[in-house]
C-alpha positions as CSV (number, residue, x, y, z in Angstrom):
1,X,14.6,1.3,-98.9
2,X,17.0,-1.0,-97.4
3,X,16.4,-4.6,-98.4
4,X,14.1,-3.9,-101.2
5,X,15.0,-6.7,-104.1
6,X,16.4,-5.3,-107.3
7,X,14.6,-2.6,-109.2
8,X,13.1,-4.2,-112.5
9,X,13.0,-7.9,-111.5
10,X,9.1,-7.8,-112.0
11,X,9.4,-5.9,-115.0
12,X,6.3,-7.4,-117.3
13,X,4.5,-8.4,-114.4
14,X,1.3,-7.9,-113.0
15,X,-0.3,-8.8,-109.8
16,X,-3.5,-8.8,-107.7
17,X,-3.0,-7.6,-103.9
18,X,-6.1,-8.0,-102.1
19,X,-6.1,-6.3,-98.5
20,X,-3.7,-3.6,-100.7
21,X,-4.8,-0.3,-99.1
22,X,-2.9,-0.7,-95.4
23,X,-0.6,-2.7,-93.2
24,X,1.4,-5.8,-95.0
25,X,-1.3,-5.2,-98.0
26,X,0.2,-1.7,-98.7
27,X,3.5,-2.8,-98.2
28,X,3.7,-5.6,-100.2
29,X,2.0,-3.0,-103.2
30,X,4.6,-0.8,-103.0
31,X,7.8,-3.6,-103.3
32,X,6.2,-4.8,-106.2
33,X,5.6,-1.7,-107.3
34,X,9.3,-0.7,-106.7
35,X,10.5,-4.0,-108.4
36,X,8.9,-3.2,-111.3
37,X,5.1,-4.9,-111.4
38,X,2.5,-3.3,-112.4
39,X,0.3,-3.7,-108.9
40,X,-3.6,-3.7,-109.1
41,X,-4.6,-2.4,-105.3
42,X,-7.6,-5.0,-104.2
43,X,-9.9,-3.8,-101.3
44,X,-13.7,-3.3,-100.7
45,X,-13.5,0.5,-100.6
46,X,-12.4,1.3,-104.3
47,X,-11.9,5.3,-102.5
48,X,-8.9,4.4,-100.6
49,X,-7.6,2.0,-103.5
50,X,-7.9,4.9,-105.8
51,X,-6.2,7.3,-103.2
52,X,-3.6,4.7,-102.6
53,X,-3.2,4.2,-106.6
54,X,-3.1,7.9,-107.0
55,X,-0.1,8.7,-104.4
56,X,1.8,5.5,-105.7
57,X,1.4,6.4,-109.4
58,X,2.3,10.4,-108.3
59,X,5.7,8.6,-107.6
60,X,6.0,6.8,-110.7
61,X,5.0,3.7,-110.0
62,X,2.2,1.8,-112.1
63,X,-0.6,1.1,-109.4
64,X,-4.2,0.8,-110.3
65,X,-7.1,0.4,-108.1
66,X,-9.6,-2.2,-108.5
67,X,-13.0,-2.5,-106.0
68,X,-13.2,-6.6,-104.9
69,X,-15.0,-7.6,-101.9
70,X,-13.6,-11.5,-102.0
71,X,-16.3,-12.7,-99.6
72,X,-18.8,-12.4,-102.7
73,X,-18.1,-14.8,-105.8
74,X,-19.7,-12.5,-108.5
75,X,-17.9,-10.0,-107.0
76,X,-14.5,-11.6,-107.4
77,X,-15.1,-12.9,-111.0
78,X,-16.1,-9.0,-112.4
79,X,-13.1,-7.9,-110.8
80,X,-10.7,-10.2,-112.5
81,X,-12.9,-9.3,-115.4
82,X,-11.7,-5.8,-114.9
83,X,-8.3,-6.5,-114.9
84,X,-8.6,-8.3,-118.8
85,X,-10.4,-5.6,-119.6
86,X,-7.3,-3.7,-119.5
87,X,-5.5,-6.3,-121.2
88,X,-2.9,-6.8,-118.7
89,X,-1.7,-10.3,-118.1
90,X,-2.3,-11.8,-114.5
91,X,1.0,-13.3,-113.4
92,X,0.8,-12.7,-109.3
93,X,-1.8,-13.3,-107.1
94,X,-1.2,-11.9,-103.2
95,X,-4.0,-13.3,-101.5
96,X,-3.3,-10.9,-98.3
97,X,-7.1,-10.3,-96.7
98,X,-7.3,-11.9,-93.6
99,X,-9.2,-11.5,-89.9
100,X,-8.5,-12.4,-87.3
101,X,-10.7,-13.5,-83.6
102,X,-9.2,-14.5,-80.4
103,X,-11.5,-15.9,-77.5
104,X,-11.9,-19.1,-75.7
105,X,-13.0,-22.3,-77.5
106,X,-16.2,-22.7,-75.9
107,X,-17.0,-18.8,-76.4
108,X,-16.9,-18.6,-79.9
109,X,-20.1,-18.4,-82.0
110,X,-21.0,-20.0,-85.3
111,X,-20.9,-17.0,-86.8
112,X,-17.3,-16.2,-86.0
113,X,-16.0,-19.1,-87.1
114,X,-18.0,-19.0,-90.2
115,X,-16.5,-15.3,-91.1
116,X,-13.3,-16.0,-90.0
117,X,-12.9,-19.0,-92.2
118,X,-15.0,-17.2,-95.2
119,X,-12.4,-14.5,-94.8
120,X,-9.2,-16.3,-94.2
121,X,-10.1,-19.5,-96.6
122,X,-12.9,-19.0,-99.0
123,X,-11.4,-16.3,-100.1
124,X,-8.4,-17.3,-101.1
125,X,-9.8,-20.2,-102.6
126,X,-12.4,-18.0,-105.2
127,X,-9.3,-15.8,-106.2
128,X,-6.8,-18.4,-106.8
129,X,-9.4,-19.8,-109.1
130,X,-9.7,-16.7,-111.2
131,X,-5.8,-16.4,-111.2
132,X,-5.2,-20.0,-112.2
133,X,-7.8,-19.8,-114.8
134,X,-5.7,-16.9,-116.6
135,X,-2.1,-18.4,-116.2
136,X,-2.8,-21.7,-116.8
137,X,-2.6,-20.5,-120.9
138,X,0.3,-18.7,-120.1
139,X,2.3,-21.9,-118.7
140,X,3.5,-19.8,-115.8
141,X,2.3,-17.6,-112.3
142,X,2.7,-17.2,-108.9
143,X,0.2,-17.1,-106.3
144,X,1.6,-15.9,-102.6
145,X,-0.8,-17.0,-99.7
146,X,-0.4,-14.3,-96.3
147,X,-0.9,-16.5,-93.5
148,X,1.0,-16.2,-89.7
149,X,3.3,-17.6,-87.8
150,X,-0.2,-19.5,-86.2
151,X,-0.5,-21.0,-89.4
152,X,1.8,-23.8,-88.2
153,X,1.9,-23.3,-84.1
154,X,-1.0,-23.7,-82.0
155,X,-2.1,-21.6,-78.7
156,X,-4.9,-21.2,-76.5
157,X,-7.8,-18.9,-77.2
158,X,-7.3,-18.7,-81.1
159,X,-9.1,-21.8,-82.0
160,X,-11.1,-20.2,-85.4
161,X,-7.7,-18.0,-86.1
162,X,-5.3,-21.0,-85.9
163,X,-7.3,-23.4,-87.9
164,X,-8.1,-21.1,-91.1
165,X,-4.6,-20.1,-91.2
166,X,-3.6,-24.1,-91.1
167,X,-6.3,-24.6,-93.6
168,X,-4.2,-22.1,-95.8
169,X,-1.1,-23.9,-95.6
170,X,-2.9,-26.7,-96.7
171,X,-4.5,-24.9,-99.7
172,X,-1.1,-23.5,-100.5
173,X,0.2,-26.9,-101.1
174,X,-2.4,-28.6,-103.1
175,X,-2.4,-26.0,-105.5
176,X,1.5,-26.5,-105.9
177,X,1.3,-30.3,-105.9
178,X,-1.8,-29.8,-108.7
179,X,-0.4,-26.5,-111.1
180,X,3.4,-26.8,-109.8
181,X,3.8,-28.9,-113.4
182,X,1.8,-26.2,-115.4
183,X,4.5,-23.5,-114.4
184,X,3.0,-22.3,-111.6
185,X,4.4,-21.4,-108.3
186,X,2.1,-21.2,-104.6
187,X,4.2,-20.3,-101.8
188,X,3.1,-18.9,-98.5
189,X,4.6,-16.7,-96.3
190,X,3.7,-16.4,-92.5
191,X,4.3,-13.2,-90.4
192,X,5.6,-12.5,-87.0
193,X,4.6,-9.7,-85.3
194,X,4.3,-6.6,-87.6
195,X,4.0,-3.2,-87.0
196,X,0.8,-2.7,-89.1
197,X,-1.4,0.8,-88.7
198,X,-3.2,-1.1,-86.1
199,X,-0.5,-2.0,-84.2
200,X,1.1,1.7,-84.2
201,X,-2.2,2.9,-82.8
202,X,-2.1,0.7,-79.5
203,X,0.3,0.7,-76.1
204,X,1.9,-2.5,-77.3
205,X,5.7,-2.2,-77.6
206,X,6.7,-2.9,-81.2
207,X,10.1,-2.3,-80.9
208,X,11.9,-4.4,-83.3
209,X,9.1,-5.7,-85.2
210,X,9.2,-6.1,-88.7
211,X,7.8,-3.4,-91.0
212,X,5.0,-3.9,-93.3
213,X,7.7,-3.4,-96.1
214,X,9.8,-5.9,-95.1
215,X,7.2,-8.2,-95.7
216,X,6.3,-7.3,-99.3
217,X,10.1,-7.5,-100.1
218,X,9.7,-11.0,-99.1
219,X,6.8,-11.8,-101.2
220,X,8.5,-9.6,-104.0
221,X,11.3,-12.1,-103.6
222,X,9.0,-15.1,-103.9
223,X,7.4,-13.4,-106.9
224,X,11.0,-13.0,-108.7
225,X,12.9,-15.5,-111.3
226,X,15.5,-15.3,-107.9
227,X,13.3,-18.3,-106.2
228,X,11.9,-20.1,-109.5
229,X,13.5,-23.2,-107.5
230,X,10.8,-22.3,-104.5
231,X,7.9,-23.8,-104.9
232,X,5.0,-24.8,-102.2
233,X,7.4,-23.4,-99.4
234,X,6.0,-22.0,-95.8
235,X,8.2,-19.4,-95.3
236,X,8.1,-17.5,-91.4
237,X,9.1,-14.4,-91.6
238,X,9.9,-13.7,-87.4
239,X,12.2,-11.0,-87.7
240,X,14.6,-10.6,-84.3
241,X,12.6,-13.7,-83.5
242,X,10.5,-11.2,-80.9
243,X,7.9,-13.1,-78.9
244,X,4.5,-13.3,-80.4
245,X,2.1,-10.5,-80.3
246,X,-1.7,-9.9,-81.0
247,X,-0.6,-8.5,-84.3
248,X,0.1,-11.1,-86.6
């Protein structure tokens, strides 16, 4: 595909996508795939990371699926157990699951806001623990956080949205300030609209939005000895610079 970073530039290295079954997860798992990683597929429903593992490895790429739900911390420790148990060696963590919930300030419930930052935040935070824990020997990794173009911007009725995703950029560059010396790299890259499954399946125009692809070759890129002078960077990814959409 057209803009896909050089075939074998992740050669030796494997990564963690969580959110890997659809949308930017999928795409992202197939550019690494394509550059050469071998790609452990995250998601709660190990049946669609199995059949996504199953059509990716059908086309020779090395894709295994691996069931994590990273709103529960025993959860997310037995799955990075799973991965040393097949003695690969964790070198990229995509932290890519995110929600999202748009309504007015004074509508939202506790609730919301808890889930919202459980999923955008918390989550994040358990797996780049686990990650850090396994490269820190190593000397070297890279952990890419999938925020949005919110993630710096505000806006009206996307109060519990905005603020996780600004609490990402914020985790993105303490981890960089404290492992950034220890070899490894955190580097987030926010979104403009995309034109995810979800997306597709509405009447929202989506002409010239990015594809999920074009995201992955971006964090592919970040991932790569190409950017090892890259390090705690927000990167927006807008595309034709299209104006925002309910997609992000």
């Amino acid at each position: 595909m057209s803009g896909d970073i050089l075939p074998g530039s992740l050669n030796g290295h494997t990564a963690l996508v969580t959110g890997g079954t659809s949308g930017i997860g999928r795409g992202t798992v197939e550019a690494l795939s394509a550059a050469g990683a071998r790609v452990f597929v995250g998601s709660r429903s190990f049946a669609k990371a199995e059949e996504l593992s199953r059509e990716l490895t059908d086309r020779g790429m090395a894709v295994d699926a691996l069931e994590i739900d990273v709103l529960d911390e025993r959860s997310v420790s037995t799955a990075f157990s799973e991965i040393d148990r097949t003695n690969a060696a964790l070198s990229l963590l995509v932290n890519n699951v995110g929600t999202t919930a748009y309504e007015p300030f004074g509508d939202i419930k506790v609730s919301t806001w808890d889930m919202v930052m459980s999923t955008n935040v918390r989550s994040a935070f358990l797996c780049s623990q686990r990650a850090i824990e396994r490269m820190l020997p190593a000397g070297q990794g890279q952990i890419v956080n999938v925020g949005s173009i919110w993630a710096t911007r505000g806006g009206p009725g996307r109060a519990a949205y905005i603020s996780s995703k600004h609490a990402l950029v914020g985790l993105t560059k303490a981890l960089d300030q404290e492992f950034g010396q220890h070899g490894i790299r955190v580097n987030m890259v926010n979104p403009g609209p995309v034109a995810t499954e979800r997306a597709m399946k509405t009447d929202v125009d989506t002409t010239g939005w990015l594809e999920p692809r074009d995201i992955g070759n971006l964090v592919a890129f970040l991932a790569s000895p190409s950017s090892k002078a890259v390090r705690g960077a927000i990167v927006d990814a807008f595309g034709n610079g299209k104006v925002l959409g309910n997609f992000d």
